[in-house]
N, C-alpha and C positions, 0 to 999 in steps of 0.2 A: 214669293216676289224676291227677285233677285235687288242687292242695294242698290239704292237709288242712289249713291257717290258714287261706289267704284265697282260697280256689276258683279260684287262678287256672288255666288251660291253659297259661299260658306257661312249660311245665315242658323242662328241660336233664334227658338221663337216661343211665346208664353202665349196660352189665347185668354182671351180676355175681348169685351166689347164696348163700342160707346158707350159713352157714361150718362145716366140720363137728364142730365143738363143738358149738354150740346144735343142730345135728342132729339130734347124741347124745341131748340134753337129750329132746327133744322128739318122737320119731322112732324106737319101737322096732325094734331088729333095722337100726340102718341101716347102711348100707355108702358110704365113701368114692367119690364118684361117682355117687351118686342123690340129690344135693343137690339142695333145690327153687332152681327159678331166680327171681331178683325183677332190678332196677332202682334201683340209687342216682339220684336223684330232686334237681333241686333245683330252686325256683321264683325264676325271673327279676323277676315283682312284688316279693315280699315275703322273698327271700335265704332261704328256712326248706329245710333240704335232709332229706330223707329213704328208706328201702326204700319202696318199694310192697306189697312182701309184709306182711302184719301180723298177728302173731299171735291167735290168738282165746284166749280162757277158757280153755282143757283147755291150751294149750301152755304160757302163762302159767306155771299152776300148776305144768306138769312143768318149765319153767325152772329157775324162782327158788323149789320143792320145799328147805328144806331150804338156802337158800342159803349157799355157801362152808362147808359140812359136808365132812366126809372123800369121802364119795362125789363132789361137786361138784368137788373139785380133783384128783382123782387121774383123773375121766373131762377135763377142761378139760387137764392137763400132759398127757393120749396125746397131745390132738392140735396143744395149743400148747406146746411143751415149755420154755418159758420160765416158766410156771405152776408154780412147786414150791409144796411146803407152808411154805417158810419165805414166798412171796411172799405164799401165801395168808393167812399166819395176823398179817402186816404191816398186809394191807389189812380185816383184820379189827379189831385193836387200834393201827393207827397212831395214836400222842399228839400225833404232830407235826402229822400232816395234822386231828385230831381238836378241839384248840384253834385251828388255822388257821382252822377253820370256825366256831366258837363265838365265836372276837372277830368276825370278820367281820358273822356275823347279831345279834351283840348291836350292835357300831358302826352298822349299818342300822337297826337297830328305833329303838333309844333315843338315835338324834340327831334322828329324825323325831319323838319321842312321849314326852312324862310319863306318858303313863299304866301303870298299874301292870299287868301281864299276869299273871293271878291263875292263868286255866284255860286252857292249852295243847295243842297238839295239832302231834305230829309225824306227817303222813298218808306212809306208807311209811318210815317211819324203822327199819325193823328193831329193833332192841335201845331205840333212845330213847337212845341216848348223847349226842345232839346239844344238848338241854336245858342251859342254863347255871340260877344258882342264882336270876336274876329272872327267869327266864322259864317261868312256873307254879310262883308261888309258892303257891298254893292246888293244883290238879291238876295232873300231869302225863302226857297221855296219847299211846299211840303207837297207828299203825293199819298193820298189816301182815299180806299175804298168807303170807308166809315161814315161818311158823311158830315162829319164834324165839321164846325167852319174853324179856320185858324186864329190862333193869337193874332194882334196888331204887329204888323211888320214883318209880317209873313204873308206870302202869297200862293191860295190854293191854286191844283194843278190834277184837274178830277176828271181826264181822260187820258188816255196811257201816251196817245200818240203825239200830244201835247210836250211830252218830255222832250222829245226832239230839236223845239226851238229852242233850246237856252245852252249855252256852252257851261258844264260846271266846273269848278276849279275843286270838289270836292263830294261826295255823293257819300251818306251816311244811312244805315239798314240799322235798326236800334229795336231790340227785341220784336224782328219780326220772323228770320228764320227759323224760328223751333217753330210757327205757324204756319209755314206751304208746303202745300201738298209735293209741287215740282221742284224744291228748293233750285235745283242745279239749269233750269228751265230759267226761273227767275234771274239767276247769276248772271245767265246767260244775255237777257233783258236790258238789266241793269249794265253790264258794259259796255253796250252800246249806249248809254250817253253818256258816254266818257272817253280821251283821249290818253294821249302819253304822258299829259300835264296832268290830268286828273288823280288825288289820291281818294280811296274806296275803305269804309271802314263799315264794320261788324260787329255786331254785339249781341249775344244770346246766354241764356243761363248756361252755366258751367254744371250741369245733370245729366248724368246717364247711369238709368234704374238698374244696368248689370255689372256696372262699376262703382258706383256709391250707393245704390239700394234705392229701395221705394219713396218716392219724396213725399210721400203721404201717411209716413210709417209714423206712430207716438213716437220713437225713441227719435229719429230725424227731425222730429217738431218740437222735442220735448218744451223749450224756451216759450215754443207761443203759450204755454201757461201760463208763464206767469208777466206776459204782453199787458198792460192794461188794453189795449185796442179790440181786444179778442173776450167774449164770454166763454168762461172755463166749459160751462153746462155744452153750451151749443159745438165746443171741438169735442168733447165727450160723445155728444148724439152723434156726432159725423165719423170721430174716428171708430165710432161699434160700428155704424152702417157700413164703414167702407171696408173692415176686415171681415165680416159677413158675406163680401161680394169678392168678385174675381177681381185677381190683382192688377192695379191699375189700370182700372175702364179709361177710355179713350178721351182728352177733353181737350183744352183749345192748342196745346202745345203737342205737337204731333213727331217732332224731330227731339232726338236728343245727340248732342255735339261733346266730341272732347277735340284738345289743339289736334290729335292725328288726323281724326276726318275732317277738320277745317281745312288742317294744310293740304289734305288730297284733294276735295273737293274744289277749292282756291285754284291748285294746281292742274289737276284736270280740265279746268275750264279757262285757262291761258291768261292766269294773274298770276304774280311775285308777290309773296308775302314780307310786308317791310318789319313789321312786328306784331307778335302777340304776345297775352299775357291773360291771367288768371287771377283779377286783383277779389278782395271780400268786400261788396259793395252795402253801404249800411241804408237802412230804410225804418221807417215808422213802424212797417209790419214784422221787422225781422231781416236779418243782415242772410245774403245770400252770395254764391260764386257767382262771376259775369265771367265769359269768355271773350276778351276782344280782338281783333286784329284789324293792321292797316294793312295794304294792299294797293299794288298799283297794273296795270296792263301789261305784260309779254310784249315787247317789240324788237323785231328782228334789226 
């Protein structure tokens, strides 16, 4: 599979296959060992690393069905056993990591912009808790598959076509592109609701397993030992299982980004990047890289 950024061939590739979580997920009646096989993927032009396998529509849905609900975490802990309900229900209501992310995109927006962001849009924001108090100060609206219903003072937006009625003055993607299969299809999507006024921002982990290594590796983890959040025993059971297996089975985060394939990616699909940055975003589970940029339309 030629990149899915910038079509080059000159692809670097490890095989390795789904992981038997998202299996589960996706995969009735499956059994450990009839995992589909893919290709971690990385392109030597433009550094953008990713599976080859790619989800369609129906898998999607059975995914992120409901995401991080009781059923989502008690089938993710069979098979990752570091997965409890106390991690799930962290990475659900983390404050820590939850403001990390809200000064972050508020310092991006409004050191670029006076202008006032009246009508908003979180596209995959799940719940919309990522909204700070300037940012739709008139609407604020969230657009997700998930099924979640939103926080108060947010308003859901649960068919595609629907995005069309509302003008936004800013359109926010928050750890969803390491998740689609078409990223540059999505891109593509999302600028259409948006004009010359609109500013567009991003945000995905800052990992790519052929430029900083295995994010699954002991030595890259080493800290979550000594996490109270986390039982020592259960990353011990997960990290023998997973160096047992082929390296880096396939699971919800399907892309990996650094700033070069953002800015080609951006740029191939007829946006001006106004800023990016690479800040250390802290969390209850563990402090990790975020990739962010803002971005606005190409107009001649």
């Amino acid at each position: 599979m030629n990149c899915l950024i910038c079509g080059s061939s000159d692809i670097e590739t490890i095989d390795t296959v789904v992981s038997d979580f998202v299996m589960a997920r996706i995969c009735e009646n499956f059994k450990p060992g009839e995992n589909y096989k893919t290709k971690l993927c990385f392109c030597k032009k433009c550094t953008f690393a990713y599976y080859d396998y790619r989800f369609n529509e129906e898998e999607d849905l059975k995914l992120y069905r409901n995401y991080r609900d009781e059923e989502y975490q008690k089938t993710r802990e069979y098979y990752e056993y570091w997965y409890t309900s106390g991690i799930n229900q962290l990475l659900n209501s983390d404050l820590i990591a939850l403001n990390e992310q809200r000064k972050q995109i508020n310092t991006m927006l409004f050191s670029n912009t006076n202008q006032e962001i009246r009508t908003a849009l979180d596209y995959g924001g799940n719940e919309g808790r990522t909204f700070t108090d300037s940012i739709g100060t008139v609407k604020k609206f969230v657009y997700d598959i998930s099924g979640i219903q939103p926080i108060n003072g947010v308003q859901n937006i649960s068919k595609e076509e629907d995005l069309m009625k509302y003008n936004y003055d800013f359109i926010m993607c928050n750890m969803l592109f390491e998740h689609l299969s078409y990223p540059a299809d999505n891109l593509k999507r999302i600028a259409k609701l948006g004009d010359e006024n609109t500013f567009f921002y991003i945000e995905v982990p800052d990992e790519n397993p052929f430029i900083k290594g295995n994010k699954f590796s002991i030595i890259k983890n080493f800290k979550l030992i000594t996490n109270p959040n986390y039982s020592l025993l259960r990353l011990i059971r997960f990290y023998i299982k997973t160096r047992r297996g082929l390296f880096m089975p396939m699971k919800e985060h399907i892309n990996f980004y650094t700033k070069k394939s953002m800015q080609k990616m951006l740029e191939l699909n007829g946006f001006t990047v106004i800023d990016m940055s690479v800040t250390m975003r802290k969390s209850s589970l563990g402090n990790a890289e975020v990739l962010s940029v803002l971005f606005r339309k190409n107009y001649l």
